[in-house]
N, C-alpha and C positions, 0 to 999 in steps of 0.2 A: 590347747585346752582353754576352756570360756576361763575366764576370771569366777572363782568358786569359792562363800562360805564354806566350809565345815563344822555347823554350830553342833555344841555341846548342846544347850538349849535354847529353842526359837522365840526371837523377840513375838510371838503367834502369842507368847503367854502374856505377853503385857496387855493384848489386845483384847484376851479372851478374860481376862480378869475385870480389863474397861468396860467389856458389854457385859456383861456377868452380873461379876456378886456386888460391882459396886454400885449398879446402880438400884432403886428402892426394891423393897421385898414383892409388890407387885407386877416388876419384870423380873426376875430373881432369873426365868427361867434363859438361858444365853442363845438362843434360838429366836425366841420370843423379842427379847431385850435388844439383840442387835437388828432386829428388823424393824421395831419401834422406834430405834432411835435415829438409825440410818431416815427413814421417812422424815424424822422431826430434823434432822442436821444436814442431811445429802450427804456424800460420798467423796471423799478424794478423791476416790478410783476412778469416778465414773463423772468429777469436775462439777457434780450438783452443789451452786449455792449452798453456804452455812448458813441458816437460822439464827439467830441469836437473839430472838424475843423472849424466849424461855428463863433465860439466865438471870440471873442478879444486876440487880442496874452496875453495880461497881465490874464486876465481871463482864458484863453486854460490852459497858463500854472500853475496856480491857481489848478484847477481844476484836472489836468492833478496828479499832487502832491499828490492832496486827493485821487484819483483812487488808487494810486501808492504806497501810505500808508494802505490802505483799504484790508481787506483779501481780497481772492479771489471768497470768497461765502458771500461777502457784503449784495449781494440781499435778500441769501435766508437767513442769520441770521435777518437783518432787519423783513422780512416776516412773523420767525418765533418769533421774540420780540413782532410785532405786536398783530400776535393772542394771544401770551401766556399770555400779558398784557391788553388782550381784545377791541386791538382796528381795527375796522373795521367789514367788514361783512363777513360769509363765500362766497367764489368764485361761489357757487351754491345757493346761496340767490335767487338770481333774477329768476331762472329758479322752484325752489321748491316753492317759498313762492309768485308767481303772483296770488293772488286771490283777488284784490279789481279791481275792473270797473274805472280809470280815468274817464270817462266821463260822470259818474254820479256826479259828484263833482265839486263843484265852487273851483278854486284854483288857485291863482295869484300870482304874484311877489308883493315884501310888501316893505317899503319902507329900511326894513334891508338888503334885499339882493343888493337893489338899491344901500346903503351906501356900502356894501362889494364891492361890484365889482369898486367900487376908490381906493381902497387902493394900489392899483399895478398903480394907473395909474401914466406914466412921468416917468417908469422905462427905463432905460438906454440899461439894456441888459434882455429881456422878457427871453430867453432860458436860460441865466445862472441863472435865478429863478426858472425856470422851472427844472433844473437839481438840485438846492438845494433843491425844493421837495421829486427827486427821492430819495436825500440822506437820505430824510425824518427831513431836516432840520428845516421844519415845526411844525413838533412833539416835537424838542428837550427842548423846555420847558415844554407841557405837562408831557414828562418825568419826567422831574427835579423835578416838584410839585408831582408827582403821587410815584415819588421810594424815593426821597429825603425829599421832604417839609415837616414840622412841624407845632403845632400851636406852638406862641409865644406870649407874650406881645407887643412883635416886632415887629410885621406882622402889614403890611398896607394895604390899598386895596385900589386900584384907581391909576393911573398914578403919583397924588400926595397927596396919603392919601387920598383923600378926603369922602372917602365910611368906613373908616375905624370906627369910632365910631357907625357910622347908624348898619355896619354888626356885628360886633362883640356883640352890644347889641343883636339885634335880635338873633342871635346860644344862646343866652343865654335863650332868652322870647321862644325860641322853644323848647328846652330841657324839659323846665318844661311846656308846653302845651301841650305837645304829650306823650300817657303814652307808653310808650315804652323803652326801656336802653336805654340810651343815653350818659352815662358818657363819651363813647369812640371814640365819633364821633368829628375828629379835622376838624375845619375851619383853611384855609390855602390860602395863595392869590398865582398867578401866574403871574412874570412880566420879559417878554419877554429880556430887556435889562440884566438883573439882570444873565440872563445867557450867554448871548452871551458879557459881557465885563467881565466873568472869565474863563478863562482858566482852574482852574482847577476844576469849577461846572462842565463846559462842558464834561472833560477830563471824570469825573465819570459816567456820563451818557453815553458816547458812549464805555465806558466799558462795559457796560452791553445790547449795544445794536449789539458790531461787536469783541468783544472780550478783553483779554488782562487786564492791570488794568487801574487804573486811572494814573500811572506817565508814563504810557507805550502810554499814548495814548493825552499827553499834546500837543505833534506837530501836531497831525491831529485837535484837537479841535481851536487850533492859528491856522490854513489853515483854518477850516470852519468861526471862527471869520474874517477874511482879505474877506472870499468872500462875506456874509455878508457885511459887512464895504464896501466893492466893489461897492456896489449899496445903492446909497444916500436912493433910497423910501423905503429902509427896514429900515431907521434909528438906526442901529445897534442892532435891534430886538426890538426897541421898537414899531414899526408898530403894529398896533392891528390885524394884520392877525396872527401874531404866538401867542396871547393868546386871541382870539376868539370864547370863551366857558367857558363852567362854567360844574362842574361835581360832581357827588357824586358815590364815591366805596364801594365797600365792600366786604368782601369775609365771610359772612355769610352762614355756610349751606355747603360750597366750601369742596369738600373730600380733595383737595389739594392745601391747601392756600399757600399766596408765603413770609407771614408774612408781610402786610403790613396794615396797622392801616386801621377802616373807614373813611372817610375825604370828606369834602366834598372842591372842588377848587371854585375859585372865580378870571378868569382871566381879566386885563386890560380893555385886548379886547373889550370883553363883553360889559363893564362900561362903556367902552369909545363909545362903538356903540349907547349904550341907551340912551347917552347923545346926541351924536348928530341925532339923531332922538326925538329928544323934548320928553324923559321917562326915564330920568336920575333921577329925582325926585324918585318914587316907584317902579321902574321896577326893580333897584339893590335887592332891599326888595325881591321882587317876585319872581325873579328869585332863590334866599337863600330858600324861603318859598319852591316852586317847588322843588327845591335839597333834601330840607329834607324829601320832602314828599317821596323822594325814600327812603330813609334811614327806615320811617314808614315799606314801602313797602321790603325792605327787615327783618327788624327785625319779619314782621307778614308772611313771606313768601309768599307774594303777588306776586309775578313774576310768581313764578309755580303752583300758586291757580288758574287755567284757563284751559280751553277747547280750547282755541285761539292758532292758532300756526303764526309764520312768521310775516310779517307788523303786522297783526291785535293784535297779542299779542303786542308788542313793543305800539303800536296807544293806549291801552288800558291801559299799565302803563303811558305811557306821559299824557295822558288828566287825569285819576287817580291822579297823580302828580300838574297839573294845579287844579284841582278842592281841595284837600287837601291841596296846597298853597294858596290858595282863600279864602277859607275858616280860615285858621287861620289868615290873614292878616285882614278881616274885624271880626272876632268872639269878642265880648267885654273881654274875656280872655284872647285876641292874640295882637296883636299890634292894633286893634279897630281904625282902619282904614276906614276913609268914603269909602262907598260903591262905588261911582261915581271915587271916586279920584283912587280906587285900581280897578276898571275896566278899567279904562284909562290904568293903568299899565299895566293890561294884557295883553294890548293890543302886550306888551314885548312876549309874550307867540303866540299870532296873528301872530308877527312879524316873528318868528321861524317857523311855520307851513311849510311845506312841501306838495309837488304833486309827490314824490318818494312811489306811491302806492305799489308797488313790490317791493320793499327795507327793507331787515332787521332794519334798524334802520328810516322807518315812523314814526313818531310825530302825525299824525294827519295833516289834511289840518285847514289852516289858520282860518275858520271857523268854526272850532270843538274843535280848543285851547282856540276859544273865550267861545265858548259856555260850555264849561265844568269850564272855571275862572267865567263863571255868572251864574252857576248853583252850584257853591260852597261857593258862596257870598249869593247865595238865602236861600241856608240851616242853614248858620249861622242867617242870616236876620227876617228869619223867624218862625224863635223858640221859639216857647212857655217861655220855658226859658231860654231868653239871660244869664244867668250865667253858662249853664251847656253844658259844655265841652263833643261831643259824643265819646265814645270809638272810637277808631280810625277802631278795625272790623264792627262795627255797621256804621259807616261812608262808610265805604268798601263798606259794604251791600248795602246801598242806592246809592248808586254809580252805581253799576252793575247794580241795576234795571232801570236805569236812561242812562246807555250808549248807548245802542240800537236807544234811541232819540235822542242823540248828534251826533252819526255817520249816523244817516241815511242820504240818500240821498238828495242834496241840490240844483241841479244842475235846471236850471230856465230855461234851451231849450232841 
């Protein structure tokens, strides 16, 4: 099996927040905005020349430095870190895998994308954010958690700890309610500041992403630090845009691993989004619960047990994921969780839904994340015998005969 995210939610929002609302009210529109700016800065993707006449003389020359430090195939090494390390979609997604109807589906804006799109707001300079994307400075802590991070005693989770007993017990109560190995699966926090005020965390991650070692590459990591630092709204990365997700890896099954442990992350972001959205209480849980439940999904080979290709396979592990985090969250063996209080949570899961029907990485529409966390609460709920834990393939089982309902059509005109 490829080496495979499982995001909770896709660094896509950090991107769509940069071409968005942060930049002035007369591109406001994200359509509009990222085709204006893309012309005025060029592309990573596509290796065009950055601009930098626009910018602030202090900024230009900021920037100007990191270019100038930077190989010369910056683009296409980034590009190729991205895919190797699995993140994104292929460039032919959208055109191979369009087979769900938009507009059979109810699908809205939820009140998390609402919260994401402030996170930029009051920025000082929109494009010199907009170019720290290109540099993929967005990613640079996912990095850090995914090549670097460990578990520890030490690890905290939350801006200030404050998630950190709730999750660490739970990786424990999940271990032993899922029958499947689990000795090897580390929990691991990611927190945005933690990298960008060292130099030499940073210095090793962008070794591995543009070349060189880590002491070779300490001066361009203090340049990306200063630009960063440049701009008050990113609060020296501790903004919840650079760890705005939660994820589970593995490279189970992979002909060609790259030796990096299963793990599942647990970023700020996240925590801090659920909180302020009134689901800071359960939603941290759920969202742990849903990560592991890929981990299920990879240990039984679940990913490539399907007939599904494109969105619909991706749609089919996510809501799979919501319904086997549901399920153990209310199961009297699992954290026995009120059923009312952990659908409220899911609504954490609601909140992430997607209207990217032609996209490799669909989730599911907002609707069908709900409906698969309350049809995974129903099967614990409703069990003859509440003490008995279902195999996790017999879970499967009822699952697939069950999806077909969840994803059907919902659309009310």
């Amino acid at each position: 099996m490829k080496k495979t995210f499982a995001w909770a939610v896709t660094l896509v929002t950090a991107a769509t927040c940069t071409l968005g609302t942060a930049l002035p009210a007369a591109a406001a529109d994200g359509t509009t905005a990222t085709a204006v700016t893309a012309a005025s800065y060029g592309s990573a993707s596509y290796g065009s020349a950055i601009d930098t006449s626009s910018l602030d003389p202090k900024t230009k020359a900021l920037v100007d430095e990191i270019l100038a430090k930077l190989p010369a195939d910056w683009q296409a090494r980034l590009q190729a870190a991205n895919t190797k390390y699995g993140m994104g979609d292929s460039q032919w997604a959208d055109i191979l895998n369009s087979v769900i109807n938009p507009g059979d589906y109810q699908c809205q804006s939820t009140e998390l994308t609402a919260y994401a799109n402030t996170l930029l707001d009051g920025a000082n300079d929109p494009f010199a954010i907009f170019i720290l994307s290109l540099f993929g400075g967005f990613d640079f802590p996912t990095y850090d958690a995914l090549l670097f991070g460990s578990e520890s005693k030490s690890n905290t989770y939350g801006v200030n700890g404050e998630y950190t007993n709730q999750l660490t017990s739970e990786a424990k109560d999940l271990k032993s309610f899922w029958d499947i190995y689990s000795d090897d699966i580390q929990l691991m926090p990611m927190h945005g500041a933690d990298v960008y005020s060292s130099p030499e965390r940073l210095a090793r991650t962008l070794s591995v992403l543009y070349g060189g070692t880590p002491e070779s590459n300490l001066d361009l990591a203090e340049l990306f630090i200063s630009l960063v630092d440049s701009e008050p709204v990113l609060k020296g990365g501790a903004n919840p845009i650079f760890t705005f997700n939660a994820f589970a890896y593995s490279e189970k099954g992979d002909p060609q691993p790259l030796g990096i442990s299963d793990r599942i992350v647990m970023g700020d972001g996240i925590l801090e989004a659920m909180k302020a959205i009134g689901l800071g209480d359960t939603a941290p849980r759920a969202i742990l619960g849903h990560e592991f439940g890929h981990h299920v999904q990879y240990e039984n080979n679940l990913f490539d047990n399907t007939t599904l290709t494109g969105p619909e396979a991706t749609r089919r592990t996510e809501l799979m994921a919501d319904a086997f985090g549901t399920y153990f969250l209310t199961h009297s063996r699992g954290e026995a969780l009120n059923t009312k209080r952990v659908l409220d949570s899911a609504k954490s899961f609601y909140q992430v839904g997607d209207c990217s029907f032609s996209s490799n990485g669909h989730h599911g529409t907002p609707n069908q994340r709900i409906a698969a966390s309350t049809w995974g609460a129903s099967v614990a709920n409703e069990a003859p015998n509440q003490g008995h834990i279902l195999p996790s393939m017999k879970l499967d089982e009822l699952f697939e005969a069950k999806l077909p309902d969840i994803v059907k059509p919902d659309a009310t005109n």
